[in-house]
N, C-alpha and C positions, 0 to 999 in steps of 0.2 A: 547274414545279420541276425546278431541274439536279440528279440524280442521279452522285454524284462516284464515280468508281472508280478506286482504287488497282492500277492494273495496270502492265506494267514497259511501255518502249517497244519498241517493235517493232525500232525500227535498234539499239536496246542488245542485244536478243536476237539477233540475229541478228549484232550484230559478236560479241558471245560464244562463238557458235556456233562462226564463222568460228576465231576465236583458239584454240576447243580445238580442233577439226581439227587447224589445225597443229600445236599442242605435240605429239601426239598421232602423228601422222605423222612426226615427226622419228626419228631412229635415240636407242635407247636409249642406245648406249654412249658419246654425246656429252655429258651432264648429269656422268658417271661420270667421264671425263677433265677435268672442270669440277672436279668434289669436289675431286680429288687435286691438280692443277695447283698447288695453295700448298706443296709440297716444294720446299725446296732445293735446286740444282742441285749439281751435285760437291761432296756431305758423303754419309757411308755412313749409314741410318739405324737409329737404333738399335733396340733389342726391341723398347722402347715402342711407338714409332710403325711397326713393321710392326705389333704388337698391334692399336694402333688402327684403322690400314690396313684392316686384314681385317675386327675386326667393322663398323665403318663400310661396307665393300662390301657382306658381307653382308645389314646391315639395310635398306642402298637398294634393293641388290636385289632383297629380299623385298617390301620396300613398293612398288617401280616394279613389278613383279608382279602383284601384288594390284590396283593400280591401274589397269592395262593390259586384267586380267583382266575387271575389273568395267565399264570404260569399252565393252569391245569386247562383252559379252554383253547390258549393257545398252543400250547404241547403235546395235548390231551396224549396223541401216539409214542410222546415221547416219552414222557408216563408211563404208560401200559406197558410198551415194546422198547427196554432201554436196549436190546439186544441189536435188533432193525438198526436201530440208528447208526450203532457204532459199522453195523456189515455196511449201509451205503455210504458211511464215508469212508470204508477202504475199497470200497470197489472204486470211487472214485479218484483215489487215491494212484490205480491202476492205471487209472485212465490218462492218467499225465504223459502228454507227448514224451517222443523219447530226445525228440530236441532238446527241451524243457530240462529234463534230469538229466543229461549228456552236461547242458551249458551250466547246472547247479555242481554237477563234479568237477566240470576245468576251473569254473570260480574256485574250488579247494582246493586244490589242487593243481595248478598253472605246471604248464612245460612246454616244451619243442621235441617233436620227434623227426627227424634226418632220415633219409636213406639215398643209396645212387653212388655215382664213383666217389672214390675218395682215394686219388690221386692225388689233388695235392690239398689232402686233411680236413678237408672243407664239413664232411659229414659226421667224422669221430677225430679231431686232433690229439688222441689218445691211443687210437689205433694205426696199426700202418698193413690193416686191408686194403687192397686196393677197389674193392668195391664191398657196400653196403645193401645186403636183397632185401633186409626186411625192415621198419622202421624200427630206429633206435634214439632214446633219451637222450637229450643234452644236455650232460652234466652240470655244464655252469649254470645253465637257465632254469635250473631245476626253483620249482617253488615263484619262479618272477610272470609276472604280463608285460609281454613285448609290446610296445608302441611302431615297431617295426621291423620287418627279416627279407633280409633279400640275400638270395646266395647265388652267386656266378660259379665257374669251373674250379677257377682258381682261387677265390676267396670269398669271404662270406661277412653279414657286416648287419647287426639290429640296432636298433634304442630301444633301452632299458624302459623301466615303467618311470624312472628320472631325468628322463630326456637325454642321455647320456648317451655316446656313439661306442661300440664294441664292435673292433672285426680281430676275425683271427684266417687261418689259413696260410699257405705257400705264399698267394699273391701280394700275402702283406709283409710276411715274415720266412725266409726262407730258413729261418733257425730255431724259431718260437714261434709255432703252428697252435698256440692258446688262448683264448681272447682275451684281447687287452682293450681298457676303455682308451681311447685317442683324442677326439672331440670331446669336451666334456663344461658343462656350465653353460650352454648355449637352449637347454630346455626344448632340445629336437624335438619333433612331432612325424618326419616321416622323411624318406631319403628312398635312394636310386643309386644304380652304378649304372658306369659308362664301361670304355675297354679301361679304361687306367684311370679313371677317378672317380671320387664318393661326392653325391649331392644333397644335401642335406636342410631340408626345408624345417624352422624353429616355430614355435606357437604363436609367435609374435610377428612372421613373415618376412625375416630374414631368412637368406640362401647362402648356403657354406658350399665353396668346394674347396675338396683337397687331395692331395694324391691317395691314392691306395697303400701304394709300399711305401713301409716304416721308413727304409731310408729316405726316400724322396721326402716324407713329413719333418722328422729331422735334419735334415740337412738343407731345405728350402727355404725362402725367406720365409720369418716369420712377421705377424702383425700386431701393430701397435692397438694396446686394448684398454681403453678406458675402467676407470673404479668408480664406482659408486663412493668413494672418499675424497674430499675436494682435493686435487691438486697431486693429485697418483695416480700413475698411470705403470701400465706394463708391456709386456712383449708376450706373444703366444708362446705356447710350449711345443706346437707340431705348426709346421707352414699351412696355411689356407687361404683362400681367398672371397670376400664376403660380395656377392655379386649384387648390385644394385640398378635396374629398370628406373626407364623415369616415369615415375607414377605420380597422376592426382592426388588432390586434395582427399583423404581420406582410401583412396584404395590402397588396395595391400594381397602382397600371393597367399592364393588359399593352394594351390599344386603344384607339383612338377612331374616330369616323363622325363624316363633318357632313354636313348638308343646305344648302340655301340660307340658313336661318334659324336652324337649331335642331344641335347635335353630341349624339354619346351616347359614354358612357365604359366600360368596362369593366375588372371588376377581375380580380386574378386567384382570387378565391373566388366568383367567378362572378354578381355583383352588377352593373348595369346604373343609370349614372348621367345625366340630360340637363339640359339648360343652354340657354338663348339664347345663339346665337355673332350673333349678325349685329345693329348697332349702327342699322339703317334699319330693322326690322320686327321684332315678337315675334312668336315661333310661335304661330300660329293655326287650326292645322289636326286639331291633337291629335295632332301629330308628336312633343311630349315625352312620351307615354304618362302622364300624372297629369291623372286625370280632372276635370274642371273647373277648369283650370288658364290663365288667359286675362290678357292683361293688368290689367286691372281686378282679377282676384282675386290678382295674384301677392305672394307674401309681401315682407314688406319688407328693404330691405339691397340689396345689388347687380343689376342687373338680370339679367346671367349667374352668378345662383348655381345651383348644383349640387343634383338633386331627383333623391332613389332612384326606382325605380320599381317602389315597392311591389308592384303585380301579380304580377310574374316572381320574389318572392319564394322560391317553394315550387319553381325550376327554378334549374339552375343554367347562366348562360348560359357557350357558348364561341365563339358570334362572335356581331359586331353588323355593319349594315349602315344606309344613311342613306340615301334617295333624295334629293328636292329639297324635301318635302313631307311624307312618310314613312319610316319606320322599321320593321325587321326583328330580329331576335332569337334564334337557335339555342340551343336546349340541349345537354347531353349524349344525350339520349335522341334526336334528331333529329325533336323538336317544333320544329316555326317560330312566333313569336308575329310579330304585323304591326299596326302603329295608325297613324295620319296620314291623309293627304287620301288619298281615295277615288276620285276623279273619272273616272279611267279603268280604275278596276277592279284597282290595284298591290298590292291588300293583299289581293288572290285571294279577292275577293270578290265578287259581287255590286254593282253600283252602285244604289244607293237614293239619289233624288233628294232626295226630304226629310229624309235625314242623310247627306251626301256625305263626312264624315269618322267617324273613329273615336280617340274621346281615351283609350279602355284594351288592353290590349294582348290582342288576338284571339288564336286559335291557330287557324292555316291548317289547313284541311281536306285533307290531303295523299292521306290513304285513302281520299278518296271519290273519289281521277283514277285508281285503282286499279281493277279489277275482278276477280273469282274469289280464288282464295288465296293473296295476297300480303300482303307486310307490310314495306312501307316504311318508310324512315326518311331523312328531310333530311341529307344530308351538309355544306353548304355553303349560302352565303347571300351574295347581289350584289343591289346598286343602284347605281341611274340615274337622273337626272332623274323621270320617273314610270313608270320600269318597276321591274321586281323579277324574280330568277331565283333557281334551285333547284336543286342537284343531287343528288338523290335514288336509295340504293341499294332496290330493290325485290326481295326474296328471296322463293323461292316454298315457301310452308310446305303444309303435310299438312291438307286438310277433314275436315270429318266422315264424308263420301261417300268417301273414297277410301283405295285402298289402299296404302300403300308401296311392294309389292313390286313391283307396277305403272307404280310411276313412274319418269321415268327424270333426272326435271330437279328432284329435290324438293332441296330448299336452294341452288338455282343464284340466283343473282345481278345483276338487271339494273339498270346506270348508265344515270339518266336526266336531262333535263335540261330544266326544266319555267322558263317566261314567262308573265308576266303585265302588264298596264298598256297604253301608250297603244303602239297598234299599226302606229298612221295610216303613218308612217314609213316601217314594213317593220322597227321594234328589236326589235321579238319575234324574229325569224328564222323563223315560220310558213308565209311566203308569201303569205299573206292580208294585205290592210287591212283590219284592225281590231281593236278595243279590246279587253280583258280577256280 
């Protein structure tokens, strides 16, 4: 996260600087010859205007005084030493994080840089490397701020800094591997891919899905679209479908997650909704969190309709997360709730071969990675393919064995950052091979 600060520039303060020196250093009696300069040359003047004259000098002179006064007591070093001045404002000038001047170059500068296979074009659709080792620029994005990027194996898919959907790749196009905008006028804010479809959540808390490949967009039903012109209406130009929860009076989705198969939605009164995204396979794994919930029992009506998930009722969530398989869940209180396939252990559990999933929504054992007197709490919640990660503040509270006065660290605060799942890899960041 860029932390923005309102501070003045450094060459503005120091040309400032510079500019009062001089006024400041000039002789007084030169502004004073300035004032008067608009008299008339050979006419005598009259009362009036010596009147004027006088208190006019007077009052310059008491105010160029005062001002003189105040510049030179309060200054005084910057007066004497205009040199100092200028060196400690570039030394401080040094001193700017490099976050700071990193986040002031990409504001000028915006881009996307790629690397990894590039099979099927995902990374350069310009190039036909088969893989990419080092990062490279993305032509089209050159000069834009993404509002979002998300790239899979097979295709790749952002919004524009206008809300606007752009994917390009194999998965979309197996003949025009270039980004094209697809969704467009719906004022996206942020999206997700499934195995074979795009979810795409608007500023206003509408949810789009639609297929990935061009064909399927084209050639699917399309939807009937209202005008802002009384009595005109229209038809999409790619098929989608706009997915609608039954929400309260006034909520509205602030997120969404997807996995391979299955998305979760969340609203803003903190309610948790999931669906089948994926048009090849129904969730199977007890990654929609509703317990006995499988194809064969799924209610009737569309096959991605939308199921609360009752469990998480009695919490109130504020983020969600979606591995490829599994699903994650934060509350307010930094409880973690985890259900879906189990297989390597993602749902910080135990792996039990004779129930390798979990179809209701657990709650991570976070205090038991803990030991003596702490009291944790989940701040944050990520997934991956079959990992899962945590970032957990761990504060050290007062036992019943101990004394206050004695201690020296009681309410100190430790950020921790806790992995689980398939480890084979090295995605843990452990060191070790191995799982959960």
């Amino acid at each position: 996260m860029w932390t923005h600060r309102g501070r003045q520039s450094v060459t503005t303060v120091v040309t400032n600087s510079s500019r009062r020196l001089v006024r400041n250093n000039r002789s007084i009696a030169t502004p004073w010859r300035r004032c008067y300069a608009s008299g008339n040359k050979g006419s005598e003047p009259s009362a009036n205007s010596h009147w004027l004259r006088n208190s006019l000098g007077v009052a310059g002179a008491g105010t160029a005084a005062f001002f003189i006064y105040d510049y030179a007591t309060s200054n005084r070093n910057q007066i004497e030493k205009p040199v100092e001045k200028v060196k400690d404002l570039t030394k401080s000038a040094e001193e700017l994080s490099s976050q700071y001047v990193q986040h002031k170059r990409s504001v000028k500068s915006p881009g996307v840089y790629v690397w990894g296979t590039n099979v099927y074009r995902v990374v350069d659709p310009d190039s036909k490397e088969s893989v990419v080792k080092t990062p490279r620029k993305f032509a089209y994005f050159e000069g834009q701020v993404l509002r979002d990027l998300k790239l899979g194996e097979r295709s790749g898919a952002a919004i524009t800094e206008d809300g606007d959907l752009v994917q390009w790749g194999k998965g979309y196009s197996e003949t025009e591997f270039k980004p094209t905008k697809t969704l467009t006028g719906k004022n996206l804010a942020s999206l997700c891919m499934s195995n074979d479809r795009i979810l795409a959540l608007s500023s206003d808390g509408n949810v789009y899905s639609l297929p990935i490949a061009k064909e399927d967009q084209l050639g699917g039903r399309k939807t009937k679209e209202g005008s802002w012109v009384p009595f005109r209406s229209g038809t999409s130009s790619i098929s989608y479908r706009l997915l609608q929860p039954a929400l309260k009076l006034g909520e509205r989705i602030t997120a969404l997650a997807s996995g391979l198969d299955h998305a979760l939605l969340l609203t803003s009164s903190g309610r948790v909704f999931s669906f089948a995204a994926s048009t090849e396979n129904y969730p199977s794994f007890g990654q929609l969190g509703i317990p006995g919930l499988t194809w064969a029992t799924r209610p009737k009506g569309p096959v991605d309709a939308l199921h609360e998930i009752t469990a998480l009722k009695g919490s109130k969530i504020v983020q969600i997360a979606a591995g490829d398989y599994h699903s994650l869940a934060l509350d307010k209180d930094g409880n973690v709730f985890a259900f879906g396939d189990n297989s390597f252990g993602q749902l910080a559990m135990e792996f039990n071969p004779s129930s390798p999933f979990c179809d209701t929504p657990t709650l991570v054992p976070i205090r038991n990675l803990y030991r003596g007197p702490w009291l944790p709490k989940a701040t944050r919640v990520a997934a991956g393919g079959a990992n899962s990660f945590f970032t957990v503040d761990a504060q050290r509270i007062l036992s019943s064995k101990e004394d206050p006065a004695t201690l020296r660290d009681l309410g100190r605060v430790t950020a921790d950052t806790w992995a689980c799942g398939r480890g084979i890899w090295g995605a843990l960041g452990t060191g070790k091979w191995t799982h959960v």
